[in-house]
N, C-alpha and C positions, 0 to 999 in steps of 0.2 A: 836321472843321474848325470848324462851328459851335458845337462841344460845347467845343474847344479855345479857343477865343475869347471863352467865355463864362466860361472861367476854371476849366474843368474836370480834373482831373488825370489821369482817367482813362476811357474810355467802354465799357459795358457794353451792346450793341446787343441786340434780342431779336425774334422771328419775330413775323411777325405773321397767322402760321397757326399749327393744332398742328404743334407737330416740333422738331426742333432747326434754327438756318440754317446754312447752307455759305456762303462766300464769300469774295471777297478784298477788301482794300482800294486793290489795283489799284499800279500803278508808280509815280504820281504822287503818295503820301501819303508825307511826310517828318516829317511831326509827332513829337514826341519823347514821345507819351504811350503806356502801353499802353491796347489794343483787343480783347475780348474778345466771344464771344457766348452767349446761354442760348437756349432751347427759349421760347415764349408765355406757360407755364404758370409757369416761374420768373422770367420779365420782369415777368411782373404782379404777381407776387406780391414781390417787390421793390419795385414803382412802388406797391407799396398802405400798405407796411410805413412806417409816421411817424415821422421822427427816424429813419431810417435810416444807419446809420453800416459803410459796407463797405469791407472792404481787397481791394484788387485786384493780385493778382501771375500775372504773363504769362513765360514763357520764350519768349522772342524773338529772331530774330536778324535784323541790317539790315546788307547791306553787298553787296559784289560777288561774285560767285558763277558757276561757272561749266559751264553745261550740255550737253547733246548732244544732236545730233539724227541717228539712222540711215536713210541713203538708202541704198537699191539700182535698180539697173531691167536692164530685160532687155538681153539681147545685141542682138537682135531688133526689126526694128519701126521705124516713120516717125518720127525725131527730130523731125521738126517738125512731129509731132502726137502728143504724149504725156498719157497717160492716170495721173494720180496717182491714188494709193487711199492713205490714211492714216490712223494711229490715234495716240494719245498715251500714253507709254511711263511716264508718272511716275504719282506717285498721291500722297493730302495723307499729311502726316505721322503723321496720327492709325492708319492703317490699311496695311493690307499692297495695296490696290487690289488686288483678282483680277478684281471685274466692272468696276471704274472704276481703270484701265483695262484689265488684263491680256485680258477677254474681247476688246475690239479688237483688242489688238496682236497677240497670241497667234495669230488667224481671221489676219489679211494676212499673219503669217507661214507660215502654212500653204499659205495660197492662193500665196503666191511658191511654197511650194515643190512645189506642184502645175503649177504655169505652168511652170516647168522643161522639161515634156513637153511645151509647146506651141510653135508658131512664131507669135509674134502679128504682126500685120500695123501694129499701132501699138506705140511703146517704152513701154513701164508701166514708172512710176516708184511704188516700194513708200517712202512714209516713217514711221517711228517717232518723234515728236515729243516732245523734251524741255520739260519745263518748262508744261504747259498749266494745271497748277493753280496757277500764280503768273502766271498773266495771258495765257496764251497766249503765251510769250514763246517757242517755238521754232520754231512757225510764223510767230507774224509775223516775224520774223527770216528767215527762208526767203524768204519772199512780198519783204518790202521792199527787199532785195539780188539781186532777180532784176533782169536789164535789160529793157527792154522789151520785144529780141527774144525774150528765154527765157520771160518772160510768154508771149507772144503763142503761144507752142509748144504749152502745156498746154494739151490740148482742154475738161481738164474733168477735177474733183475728186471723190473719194467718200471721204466720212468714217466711220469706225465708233467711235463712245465709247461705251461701258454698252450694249452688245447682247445679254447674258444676267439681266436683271433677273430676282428670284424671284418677283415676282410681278409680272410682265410685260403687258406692249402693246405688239403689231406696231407701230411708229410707222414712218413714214417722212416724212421735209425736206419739207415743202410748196414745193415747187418753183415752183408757178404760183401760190400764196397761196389758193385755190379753197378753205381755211378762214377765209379774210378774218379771221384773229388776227396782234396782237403787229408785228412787220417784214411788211414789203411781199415780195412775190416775189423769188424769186433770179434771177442773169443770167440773159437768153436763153440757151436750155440746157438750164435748171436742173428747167425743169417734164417735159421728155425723160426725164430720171433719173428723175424721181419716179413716173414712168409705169414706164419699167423694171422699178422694183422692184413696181408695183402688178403686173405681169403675172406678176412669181415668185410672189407670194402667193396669184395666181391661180391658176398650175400645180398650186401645194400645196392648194388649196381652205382657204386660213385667211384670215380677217378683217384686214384694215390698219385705221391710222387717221392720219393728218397731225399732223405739230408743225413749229413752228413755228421759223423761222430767230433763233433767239434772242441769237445771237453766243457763246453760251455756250458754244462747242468749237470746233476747229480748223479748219472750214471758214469760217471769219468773215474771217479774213485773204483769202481765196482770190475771199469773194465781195465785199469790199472794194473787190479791183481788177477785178472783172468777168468772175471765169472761173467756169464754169457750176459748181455746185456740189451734190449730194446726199447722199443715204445713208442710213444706221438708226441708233434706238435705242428702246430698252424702257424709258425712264423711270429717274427719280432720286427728288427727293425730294417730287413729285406725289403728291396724292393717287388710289386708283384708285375709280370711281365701279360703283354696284349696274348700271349699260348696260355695264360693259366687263368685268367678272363673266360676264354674260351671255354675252358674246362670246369671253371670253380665260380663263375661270375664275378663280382667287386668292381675294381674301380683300377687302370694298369695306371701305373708309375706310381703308385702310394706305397706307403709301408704297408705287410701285413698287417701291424697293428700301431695307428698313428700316437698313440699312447700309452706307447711302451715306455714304461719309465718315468712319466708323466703325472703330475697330479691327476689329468681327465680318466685316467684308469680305474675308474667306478664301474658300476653295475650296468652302466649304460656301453662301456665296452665291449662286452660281450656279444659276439653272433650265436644267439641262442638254438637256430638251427644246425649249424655246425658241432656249438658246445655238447646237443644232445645227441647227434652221433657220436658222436669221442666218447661221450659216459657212457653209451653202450659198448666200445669198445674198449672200453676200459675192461667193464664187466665181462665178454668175452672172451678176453686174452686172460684176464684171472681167474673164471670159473675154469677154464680149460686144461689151465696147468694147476691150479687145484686139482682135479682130476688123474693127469699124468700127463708126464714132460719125457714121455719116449723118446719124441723127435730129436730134446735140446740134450739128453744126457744117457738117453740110452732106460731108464726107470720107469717100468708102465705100472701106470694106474688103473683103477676101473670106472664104469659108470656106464650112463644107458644112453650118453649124447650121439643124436644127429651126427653126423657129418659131412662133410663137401669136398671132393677131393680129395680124402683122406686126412682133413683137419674138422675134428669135433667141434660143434658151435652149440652157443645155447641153445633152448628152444626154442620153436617160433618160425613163421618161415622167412624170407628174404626181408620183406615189408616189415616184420614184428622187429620191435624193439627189446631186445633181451633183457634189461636190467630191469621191465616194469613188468615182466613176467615170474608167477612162480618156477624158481630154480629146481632143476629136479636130480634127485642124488640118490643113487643107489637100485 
């Protein structure tokens, strides 16, 4: 807007880290110029170059458009305390999305179709979210046409965006904010989930680390209006540091995932040892509050799981992978 005002015909935005940026310009830009972006390394060298004289042409499209959003939830279970798990089903134009998003959506569809077998004690609601990389628009859509009382039902969300990054870190939502970065903690809830999942990484003996509630994924709507909210992800377009090498292996100064946003975002993206931890802890944190969400709202449930610490885990011991075992319910 300020670029536009100043008499600008066009604007060429640029990182202001090494990399390329990702972003949007959000729902609220109307302006009739194009808006592109470069990597730091071509921003500068642009902003350096005197008498610079560049043409700018953008394949654009602005208008109404219209998206989808896929709900399921079980037969099963307390309608008036349901447990959402969701991932976002689109991906940007540039790229075919396998780890942003397909690795999310892909794991909660599995895990639906592993819950099949179970009798949960609370109704799971599975959704696939349209539209998240043009502003979150099928979530918040969802969230803002809920009534009060359909609000007031969902015990509590679990998101999964980019959970097989190739060169990965276990992250999980700071719940409690207990990394004091960026947003303040998520609803009363929020910090339960995040424990949750610290207790699977525990079972597996691998290293976590916290990130931060950024708005930048589909939980931002949910924790908007106050419902507890968690989950995973392995990084985007972060740089990974020589401490988290140490802890996670890969490769320090590279992006978590160097095709992020990128056409090469194919199936060969994927760190498929990583990806299969996450879809067990996918499956974890959903069979569990399946079960009961004591911790996050106060409502127990029953069933005959394990536990560690006082948080229920699938079957299986440390070693076993939960999601390729039979579930067991009641």
């Amino acid at each position: 807007t300020n670029a536009y005002n100043a008499g600008a015909s066009g604007v060429v935005i640029y990182n202001n880290v090494p990399g390329a940026i990702s972003g949007t310009l959000g729902n609220g830009f109307t302006l009739d110029i194009p808006v592109t972006s470069v990597t730091d390394t071509v921003g500068q060298q642009l902003a350096a170059t005197a008498d610079l004289v560049l043409r700018l042409k953008t394949d654009t499209f602005r208008g109404i458009a219209t998206t989808y959003n896929v709900l399921a939830e079980s037969r099963r279970g307390n309608p008036n305390n349901v447990v959402m798990v969701g991932a976002h089903l689109d991906s940007v134009n540039a790229g075919p999305g396998i780890q942003d998003n397909g690795s999310g959506s892909a794991a909660i569809l599995e895990v639906a179709e592993q819950m099949a077998k179970v009798k949960p004690r609370n109704k799971v609601r599975f959704a696939l979210w349209g539209a998240e990389e043009a502003n979150l628009v099928g979530s918040t859509y969802y969230v803002n046409n809920l009534s009060a009382d359909e609000r007031s039902r969902i015990a509590l969300y679990l998101n999964f965006d980019m959970i097989g990054s190739p060169n990965h870190v276990f992250f999980i939502y700071d719940g409690d904010d207990s990394d004091a970065e960026g947003a303040g903690p998520g609803p009363a809830g929020s910090a339960e989930i995040e424990k949750t999942f610290e207790a699977y990484y525990d079972l597996k003996h691998l290293p976590f680390k916290g990130t931060d509630f950024s708005g930048r994924s589909d939980y931002g709507p949910f924790i908007a209006v106050g419902i507890p909210s968690g989950g995973l992800f392995t990084g985007a377009e972060g740089i990974k540091t020589a401490d988290e090498v140490a802890l996670w292996g890969g490769t320090a100064g590279q992006q978590y995932d160097p095709c992020y946003h990128l056409a090469c975002d194919t199936y060969d993206n994927i760190n498929l040892s990583a990806y299969d931890v996450n879809v067990d802890a996918v499956a974890f944190a959903t069979l569990r509050y399946a079960m009961s969400t004591k911790d996050v709202n106060g409502i127990k449930g029953k069933g005959n799981f394990p536990s560690l610490n006082g948080v229920p885990s699938t079957p299986g011991s440390a070693n076993d992978s939960g999601l390729h075992d039979e579930p067991v319910a009641e």
